[in-house]
FIGU-40365 format. One record per residue (C-alpha): residue number from 1; residue in one letter; chain; x, y, z. Coordinates in pm, whole numbers, padded with zeros to 5 digits. Example, Ala and Ser with C-alpha at 12.3 -4.5 7.8 and 13.67 -1.06 7.14 Angstrom:
% residues 2
   lummar   roke   paza     east    north       up
        1      a      A    01230   -00450    00780
        2      s      A    01367   -00106    00714
***
This chain:
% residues 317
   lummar   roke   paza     east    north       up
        1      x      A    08562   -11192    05230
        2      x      A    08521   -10839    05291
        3      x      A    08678   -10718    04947
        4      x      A    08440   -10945    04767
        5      x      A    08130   -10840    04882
        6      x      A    08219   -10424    04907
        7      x      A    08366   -10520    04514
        8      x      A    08105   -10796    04398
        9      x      A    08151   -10648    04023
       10      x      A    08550   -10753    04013
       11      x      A    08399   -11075    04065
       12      x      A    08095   -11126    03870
       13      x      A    08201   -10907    03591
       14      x      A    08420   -11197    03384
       15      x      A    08165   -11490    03414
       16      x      A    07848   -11308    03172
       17      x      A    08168   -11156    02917
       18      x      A    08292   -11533    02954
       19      x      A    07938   -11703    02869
       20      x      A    07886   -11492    02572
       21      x      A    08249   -11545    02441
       22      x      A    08103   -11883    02455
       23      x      A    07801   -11818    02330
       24      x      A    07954   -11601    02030
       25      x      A    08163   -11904    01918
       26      x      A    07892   -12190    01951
       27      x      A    07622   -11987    01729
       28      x      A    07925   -11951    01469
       29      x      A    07975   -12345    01484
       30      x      A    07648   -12387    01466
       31      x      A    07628   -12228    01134
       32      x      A    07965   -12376    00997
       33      x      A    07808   -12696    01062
       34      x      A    07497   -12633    00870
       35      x      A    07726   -12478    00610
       36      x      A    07852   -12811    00525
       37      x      A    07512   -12953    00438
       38      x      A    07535   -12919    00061
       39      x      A    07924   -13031    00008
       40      x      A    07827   -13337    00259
       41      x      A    07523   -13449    00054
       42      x      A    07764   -13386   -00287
       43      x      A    07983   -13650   -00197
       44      x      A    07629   -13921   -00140
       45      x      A    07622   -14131   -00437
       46      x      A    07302   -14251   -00359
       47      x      A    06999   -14236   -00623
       48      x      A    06708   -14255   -00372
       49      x      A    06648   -13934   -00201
       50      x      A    06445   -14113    00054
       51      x      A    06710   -14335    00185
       52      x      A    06961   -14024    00236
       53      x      A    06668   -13888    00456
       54      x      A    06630   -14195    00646
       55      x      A    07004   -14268    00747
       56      x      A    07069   -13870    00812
       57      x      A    06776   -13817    01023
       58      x      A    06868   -14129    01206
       59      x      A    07223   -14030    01259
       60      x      A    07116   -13737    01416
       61      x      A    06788   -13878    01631
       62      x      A    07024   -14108    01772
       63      x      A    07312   -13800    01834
       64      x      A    07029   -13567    01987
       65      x      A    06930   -13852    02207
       66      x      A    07293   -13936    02344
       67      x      A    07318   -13560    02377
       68      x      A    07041   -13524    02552
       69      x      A    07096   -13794    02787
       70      x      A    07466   -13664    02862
       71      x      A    07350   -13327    02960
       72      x      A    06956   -13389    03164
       73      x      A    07027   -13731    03208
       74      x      A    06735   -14050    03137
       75      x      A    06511   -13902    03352
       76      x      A    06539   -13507    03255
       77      x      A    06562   -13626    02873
       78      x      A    06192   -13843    02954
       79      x      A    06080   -13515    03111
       80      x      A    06153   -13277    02831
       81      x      A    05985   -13496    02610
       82      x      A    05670   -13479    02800
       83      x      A    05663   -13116    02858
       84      x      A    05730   -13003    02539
       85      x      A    05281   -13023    02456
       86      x      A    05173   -12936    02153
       87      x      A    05417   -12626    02033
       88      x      A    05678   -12889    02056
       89      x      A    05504   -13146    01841
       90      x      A    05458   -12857    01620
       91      x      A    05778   -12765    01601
       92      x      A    05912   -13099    01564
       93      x      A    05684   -13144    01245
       94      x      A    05817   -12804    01113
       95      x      A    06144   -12959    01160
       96      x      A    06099   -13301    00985
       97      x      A    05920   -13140    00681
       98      x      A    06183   -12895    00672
       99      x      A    06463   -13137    00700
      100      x      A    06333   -13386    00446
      101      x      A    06268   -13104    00217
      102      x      A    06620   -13035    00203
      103      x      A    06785   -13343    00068
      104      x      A    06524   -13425   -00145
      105      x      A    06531   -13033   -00308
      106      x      A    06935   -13097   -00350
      107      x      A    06834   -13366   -00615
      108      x      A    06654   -13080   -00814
      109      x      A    06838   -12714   -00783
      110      x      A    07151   -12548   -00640
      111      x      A    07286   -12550   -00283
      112      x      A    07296   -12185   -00347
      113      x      A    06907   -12147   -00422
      114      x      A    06829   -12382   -00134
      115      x      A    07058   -12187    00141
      116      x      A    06998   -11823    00025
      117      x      A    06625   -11832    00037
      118      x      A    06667   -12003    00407
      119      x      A    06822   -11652    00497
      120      x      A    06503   -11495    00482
      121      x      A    06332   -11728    00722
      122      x      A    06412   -11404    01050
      123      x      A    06222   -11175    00838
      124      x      A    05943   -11405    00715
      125      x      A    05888   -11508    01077
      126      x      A    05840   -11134    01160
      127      x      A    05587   -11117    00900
      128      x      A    05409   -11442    01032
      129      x      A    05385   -11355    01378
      130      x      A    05247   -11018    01267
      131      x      A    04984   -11236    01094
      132      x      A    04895   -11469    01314
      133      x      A    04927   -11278    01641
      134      x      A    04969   -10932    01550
      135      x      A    05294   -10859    01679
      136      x      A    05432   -10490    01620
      137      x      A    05644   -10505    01315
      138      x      A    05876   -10221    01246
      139      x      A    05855   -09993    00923
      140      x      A    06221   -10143    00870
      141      x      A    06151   -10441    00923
      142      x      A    05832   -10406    00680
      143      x      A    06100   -10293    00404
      144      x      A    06357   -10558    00490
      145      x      A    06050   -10807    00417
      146      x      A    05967   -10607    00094
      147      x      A    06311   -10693   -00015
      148      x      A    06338   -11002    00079
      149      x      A    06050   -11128   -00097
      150      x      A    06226   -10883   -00398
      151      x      A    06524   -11128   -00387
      152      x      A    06336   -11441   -00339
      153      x      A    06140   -11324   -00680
      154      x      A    06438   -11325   -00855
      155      x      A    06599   -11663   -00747
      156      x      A    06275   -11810   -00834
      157      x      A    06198   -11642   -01171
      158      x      A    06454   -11890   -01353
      159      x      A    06165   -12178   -01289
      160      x      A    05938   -11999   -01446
      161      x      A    06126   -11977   -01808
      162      x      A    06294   -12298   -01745
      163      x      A    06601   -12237   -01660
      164      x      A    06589   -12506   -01318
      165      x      A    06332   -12714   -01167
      166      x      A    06065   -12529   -01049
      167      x      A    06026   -12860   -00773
      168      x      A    06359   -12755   -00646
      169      x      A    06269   -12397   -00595
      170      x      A    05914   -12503   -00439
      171      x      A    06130   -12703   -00211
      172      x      A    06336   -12439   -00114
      173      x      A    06062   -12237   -00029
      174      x      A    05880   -12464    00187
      175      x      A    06161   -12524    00393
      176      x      A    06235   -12147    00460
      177      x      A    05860   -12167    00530
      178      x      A    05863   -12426    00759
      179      x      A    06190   -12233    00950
      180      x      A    05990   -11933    00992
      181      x      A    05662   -12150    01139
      182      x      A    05864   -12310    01391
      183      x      A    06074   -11999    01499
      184      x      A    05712   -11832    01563
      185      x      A    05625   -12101    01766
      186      x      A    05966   -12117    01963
      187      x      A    05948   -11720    02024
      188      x      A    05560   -11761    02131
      189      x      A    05669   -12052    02360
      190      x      A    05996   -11902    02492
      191      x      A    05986   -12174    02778
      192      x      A    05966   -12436    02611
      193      x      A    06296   -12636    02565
      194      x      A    06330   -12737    02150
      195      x      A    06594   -12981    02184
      196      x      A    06321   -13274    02234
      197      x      A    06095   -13111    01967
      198      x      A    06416   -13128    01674
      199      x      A    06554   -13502    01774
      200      x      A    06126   -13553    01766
      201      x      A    06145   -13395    01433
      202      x      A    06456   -13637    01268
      203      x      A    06259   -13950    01435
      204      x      A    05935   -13816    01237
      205      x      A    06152   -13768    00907
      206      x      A    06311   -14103    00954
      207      x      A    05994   -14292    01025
      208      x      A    05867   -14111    00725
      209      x      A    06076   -14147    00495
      210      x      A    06140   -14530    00575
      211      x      A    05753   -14577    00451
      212      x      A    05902   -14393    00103
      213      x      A    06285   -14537    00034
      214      x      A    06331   -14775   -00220
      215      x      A    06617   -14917   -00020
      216      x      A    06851   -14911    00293
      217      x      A    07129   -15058    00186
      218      x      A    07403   -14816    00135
      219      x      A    07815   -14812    00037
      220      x      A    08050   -14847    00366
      221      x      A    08173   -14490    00210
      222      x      A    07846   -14367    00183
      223      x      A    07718   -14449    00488
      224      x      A    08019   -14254    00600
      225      x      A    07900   -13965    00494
      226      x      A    07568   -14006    00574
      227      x      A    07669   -14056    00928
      228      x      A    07859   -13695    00891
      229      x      A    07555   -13559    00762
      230      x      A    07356   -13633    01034
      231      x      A    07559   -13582    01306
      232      x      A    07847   -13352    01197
      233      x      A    07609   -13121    01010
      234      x      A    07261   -13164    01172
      235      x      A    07304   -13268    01484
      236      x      A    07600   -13114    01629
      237      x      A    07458   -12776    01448
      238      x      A    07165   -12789    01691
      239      x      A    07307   -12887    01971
      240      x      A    07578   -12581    01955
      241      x      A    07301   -12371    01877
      242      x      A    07053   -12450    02160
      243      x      A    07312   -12399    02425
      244      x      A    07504   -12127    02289
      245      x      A    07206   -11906    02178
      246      x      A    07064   -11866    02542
      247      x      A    07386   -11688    02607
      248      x      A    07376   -11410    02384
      249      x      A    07141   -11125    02236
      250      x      A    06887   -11277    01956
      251      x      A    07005   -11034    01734
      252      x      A    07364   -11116    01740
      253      x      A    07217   -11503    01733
      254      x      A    07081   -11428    01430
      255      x      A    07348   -11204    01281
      256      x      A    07626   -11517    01297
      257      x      A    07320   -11744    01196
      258      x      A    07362   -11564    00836
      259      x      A    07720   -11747    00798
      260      x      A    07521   -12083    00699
      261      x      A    07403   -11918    00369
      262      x      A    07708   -11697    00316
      263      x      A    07946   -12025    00341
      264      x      A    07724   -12281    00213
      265      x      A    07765   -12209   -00153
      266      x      A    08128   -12099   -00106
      267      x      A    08209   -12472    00028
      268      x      A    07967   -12626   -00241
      269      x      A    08194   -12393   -00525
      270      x      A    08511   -12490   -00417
      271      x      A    08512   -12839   -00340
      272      x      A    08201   -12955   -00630
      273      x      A    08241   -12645   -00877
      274      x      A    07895   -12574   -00879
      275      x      A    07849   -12235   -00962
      276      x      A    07560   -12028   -00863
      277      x      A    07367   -11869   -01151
      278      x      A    07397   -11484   -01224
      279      x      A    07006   -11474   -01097
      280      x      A    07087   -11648   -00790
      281      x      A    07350   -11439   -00668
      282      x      A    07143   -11118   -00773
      283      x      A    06891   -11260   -00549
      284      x      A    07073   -11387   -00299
      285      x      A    07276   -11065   -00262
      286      x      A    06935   -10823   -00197
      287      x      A    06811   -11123    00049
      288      x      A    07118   -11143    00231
      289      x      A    07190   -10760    00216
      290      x      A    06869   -10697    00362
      291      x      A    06948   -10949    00644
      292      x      A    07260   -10777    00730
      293      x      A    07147   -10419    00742
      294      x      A    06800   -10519    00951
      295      x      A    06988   -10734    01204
      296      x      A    07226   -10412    01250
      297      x      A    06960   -10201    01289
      298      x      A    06751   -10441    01548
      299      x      A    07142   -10468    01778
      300      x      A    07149   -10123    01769
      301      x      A    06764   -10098    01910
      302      x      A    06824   -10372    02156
      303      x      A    07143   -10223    02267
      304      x      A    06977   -09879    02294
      305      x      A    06931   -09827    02709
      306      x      A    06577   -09802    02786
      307      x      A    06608   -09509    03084
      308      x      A    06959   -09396    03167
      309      x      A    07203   -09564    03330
      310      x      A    07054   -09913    03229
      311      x      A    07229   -10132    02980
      312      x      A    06957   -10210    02674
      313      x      A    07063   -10577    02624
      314      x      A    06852   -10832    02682
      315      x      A    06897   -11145    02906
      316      x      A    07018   -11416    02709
      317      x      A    06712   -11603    02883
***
């Protein structure tokens, strides 16, 4: 007993390295999960984008539920509900619009398009929360917007001379929109747990979309894959994201968070052929690119010690 406590750091040195080993690998399944998205919805033979939304979003309601339940139990699950207020209402309709807008946006333009304008959604939340609350915003980060937007142009400049739908693009858009809205309001409302606010968000979309679908009968084979769609790609997504990103730095979070757009149009080229045009991967490239090098910078910052002697990282909390 006495070695412990005159060494306490032989001890409690492995447990944090251990929880963000853990943390590092469910961020990264997170975004192979969401990867998947566009190769799932491929293989969905269904014509009515409505009833896709209404069996995936009730896949994964009724995953986040059980999921819920398993870890806070009836009771905590009841209570996160109720004390999620308004920013989690808000969030949760972020979430459904955002969600909905993806499958029907498939029907219209790439995977590609879709995914590689979502990796812009750090950077436009930057420039939101600057708007709307006035946060600081680096000069970096200012140019890593500039570019952004720069690569965004580009992917969308083929609906403006026809080349795809300009519905698909305005899709995209408003989902990466929507992303950046709710990840304003989860940063301004840090203590607030989101796990009630996204399973609100599918039960929204699937009450929603039930009002639109021409039908709900499906294929045994497609409702196969709609069942992987909902849980396999959105639910278990989010629920390796929420608990693994408490456990490590928000940059690094963010940095493995980049291998859903990367991937996503890999998966969608190998398995479907679908080949991004020469303007998406342009654009994608200075989106993505700009990412990368801003989310280096921002570790490096964050890993920076404040006064010497003291580590710069933040608590994963």
């Amino acid at each position: 007993m006495t070695d412990t406590a005159s060494s306490p750091s032989l001890v409690s040195a492995p447990a944090p390295q251990r929880e963000e080993r853990i943390g590092f690998l469910l961020v990264f399944l997170s975004a192979l999960m969401w990867s998947f998205g566009g190769t799932i919805a491929r293989f969905i033979s269904v014509d009515d984008s409505w009833t896709v939304v209404f069996w995936r979003s009730v896949w994964a309601a009724a995953f986040l539920l059980c999921f819920m339940v398993w870890r806070d139990g009836w009771r905590g699950t009841l209570k996160l509900f109720r004390d999620m207020g308004l920013p989690g209402l808000a969030v949760g309709f972020c979430f459904a619009t955002a969600s909905t807008a993806f499958v029907v946006a498939l029907a219209y333009t790439t995977v590609a398009n879709i995914l590689l304008m979502q990796a812009g959604v750090p950077l436009l939340a930057a420039l939101f929360a600057w708007a709307l609350f006035r946060e600081r915003v680096t000069v970096s980060t200012w140019l890593a917007i500039a570019a952004v937007i720069t690569g965004v142009a580009i992917m969308v400049s083929e609906s403006l001379d026809g080349a795809v739908s300009p519905i698909g693009d305005g899709l995209a858009l408003l989902i990466a929109f929507m992303f950046s809205i709710a990840t304003v309001i989860t940063r301004r409302f840090s203590s607030v747990r989101m796990t009630p606010a996204t399973c609100l968000g599918t039960i929204l979309a699937a009450g929603f979309a039930a009002s639109q679908a021409s039908t709900f009968t499906v294929s045994a084979g497609d409702m196969g894959f709609l069942f992987a769609f909902g849980v396999v790609n959105l639910g278990l997504g989010l629920a390796f994201f929420a608990t693994g990103a408490r456990l490590i730095p928000a940059a690094i979070a963010a940095l493995l968070g980049t291998f859903e757009p990367i991937l996503g149009p890999i998966w969608v080229w190998l398995i479907h052929s679908e080949v991004p045009s020469g303007r998406t991967i342009v654009g994608g490239a200075v989106v993505v690119t700009a990412l990368l090098v801003h989310i280096g910078l921002e570790f490096k910052r964050q890993a920076r010690p404040e006064r010497a002697g003291v580590t710069g990282v933040p608590s994963p909390n």
